[in-house]
VOROKOL-281093 format. One line per 8 residues: number of its first residue (from 0); their letters; for each residue x, y, z of C-alpha. Coordinates in steps of 0.1 Angstrom, whole numbers, plus 5000, padded with zeros to 4 digits. Example, Ala and Ser with C-alpha at 12.3 -4.5 7.8 and 13.67 -1.06 7.14 Angstrom:
<sites>
0) AS) 5123:4955:5078  5137:4989:5071
</sites>
This chain:
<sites>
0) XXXXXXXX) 5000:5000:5000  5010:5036:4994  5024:5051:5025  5002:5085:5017  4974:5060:5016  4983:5040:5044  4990:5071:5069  4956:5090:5052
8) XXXXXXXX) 4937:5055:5064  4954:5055:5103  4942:5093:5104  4915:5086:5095  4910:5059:5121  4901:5032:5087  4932:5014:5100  4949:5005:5130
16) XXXXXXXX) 4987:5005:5133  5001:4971:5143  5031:4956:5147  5034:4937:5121  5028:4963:5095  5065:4975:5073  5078:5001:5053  5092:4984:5029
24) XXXXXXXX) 5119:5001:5012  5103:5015:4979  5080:5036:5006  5049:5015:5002  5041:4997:5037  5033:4959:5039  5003:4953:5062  4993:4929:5086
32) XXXXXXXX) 4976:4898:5067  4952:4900:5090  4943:4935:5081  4948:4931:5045  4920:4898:5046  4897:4931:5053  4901:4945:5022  4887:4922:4998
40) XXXXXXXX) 4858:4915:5017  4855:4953:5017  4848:4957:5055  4877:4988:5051  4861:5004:5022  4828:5003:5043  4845:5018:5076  4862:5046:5052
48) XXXXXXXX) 4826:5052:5034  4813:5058:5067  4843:5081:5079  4838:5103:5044  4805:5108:5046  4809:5118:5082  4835:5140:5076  4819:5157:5045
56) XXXXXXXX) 4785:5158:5062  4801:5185:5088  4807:5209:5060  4778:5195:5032  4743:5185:5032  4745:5148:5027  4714:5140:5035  4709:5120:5004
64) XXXXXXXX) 4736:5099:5010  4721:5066:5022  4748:5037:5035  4718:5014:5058  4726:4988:5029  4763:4984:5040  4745:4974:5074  4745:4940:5057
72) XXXXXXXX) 4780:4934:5045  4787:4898:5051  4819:4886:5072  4822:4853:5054  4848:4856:5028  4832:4833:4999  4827:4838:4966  4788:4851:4964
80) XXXXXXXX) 4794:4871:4997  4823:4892:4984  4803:4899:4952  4778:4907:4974  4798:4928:4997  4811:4945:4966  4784:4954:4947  4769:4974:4980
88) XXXXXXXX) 4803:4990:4985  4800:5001:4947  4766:5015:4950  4778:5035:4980  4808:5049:4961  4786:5056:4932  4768:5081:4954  4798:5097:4965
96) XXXXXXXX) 4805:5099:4925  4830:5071:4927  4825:5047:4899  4836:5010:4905  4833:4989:4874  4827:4953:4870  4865:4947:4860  4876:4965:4894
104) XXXXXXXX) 4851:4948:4911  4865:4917:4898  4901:4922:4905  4892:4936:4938  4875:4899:4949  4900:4880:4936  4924:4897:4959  4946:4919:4932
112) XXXXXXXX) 4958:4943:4962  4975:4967:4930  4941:4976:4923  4927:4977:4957  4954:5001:4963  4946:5018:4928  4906:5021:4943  4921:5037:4978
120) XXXXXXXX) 4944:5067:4960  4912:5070:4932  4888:5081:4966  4917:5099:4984  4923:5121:4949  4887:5129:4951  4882:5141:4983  4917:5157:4980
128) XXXXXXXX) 4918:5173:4950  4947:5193:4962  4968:5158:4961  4946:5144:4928  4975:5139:4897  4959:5150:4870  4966:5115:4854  4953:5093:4883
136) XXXXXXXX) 4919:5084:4858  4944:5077:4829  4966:5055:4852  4936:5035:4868  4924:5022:4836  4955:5014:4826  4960:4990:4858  4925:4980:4846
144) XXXXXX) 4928:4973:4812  4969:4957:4818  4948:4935:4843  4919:4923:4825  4943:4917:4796  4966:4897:4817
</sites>
């Protein structure tokens, strides 16, 4: 993971630091396997929707923004409940004008942690746009399409 990412995640309270988290020495940090089984299943993309609209509700009206539906993310890592899991998470982001195609979907369930990363830094330039490269769409689909090629 990113170490912008990573340290935008703990401030955000997403993550927890542990122990066995690293920086490894081309900045990005290794996590804790038993943090990074959280992402697939998408239970840290559902703590960080939560802690977005939160934050943005103090200083918007997000009234229309409704998350009861990722009241029922599953905890069960099989197949049907991740794509469950995942196309919940992907209607929330959709609100929040975050697309999340099938392919990303895909690659995201299957435990392709490039493009998990990829999904984190493509909410963080949005809500940051101070930080947003002004190729981060160009270099997501390229992961995408490099991927789904692959």
């Amino acid at each position: 993971m990113d170490y912008d990412i990573y340290k935008w995640l703990l401030g955000l309270d997403v993550l927890k630091m542990t122990t066995l988290s690293q920086q490894l020495p081309d900045g990005k940090v290794e996590l804790d396997p038993s943090v990074t089984s959280y992402f697939s299943t998408g239970l840290i993309f559902t703590r960080l929707i939560t802690k977005i609209v939160k934050n943005l509700s103090k200083t918007s009206n997000m009234s229309h923004i409704n998350l009861s539906n990722l009241d029922s993310i599953k905890f069960t890592p099989t197949q049907a409940s991740l794509t469950y899991n995942w196309n919940l998470i992907a209607d929330a982001l959709k609100q929040l004008n975050v697309n999340v195609d099938a392919d990303v979907k895909n690659l995201i369930i299957s435990g392709d942690y490039e493009m998990i990363n990829e999904l984190f830094r493509e909410i963080h330039s949005f809500y940051h746009p101070k930080n947003a490269s002004p190729t981060r769409q160009a270099a997501l689909r390229k992961v995408i399409i490099n991927k789904v090629l692959s």
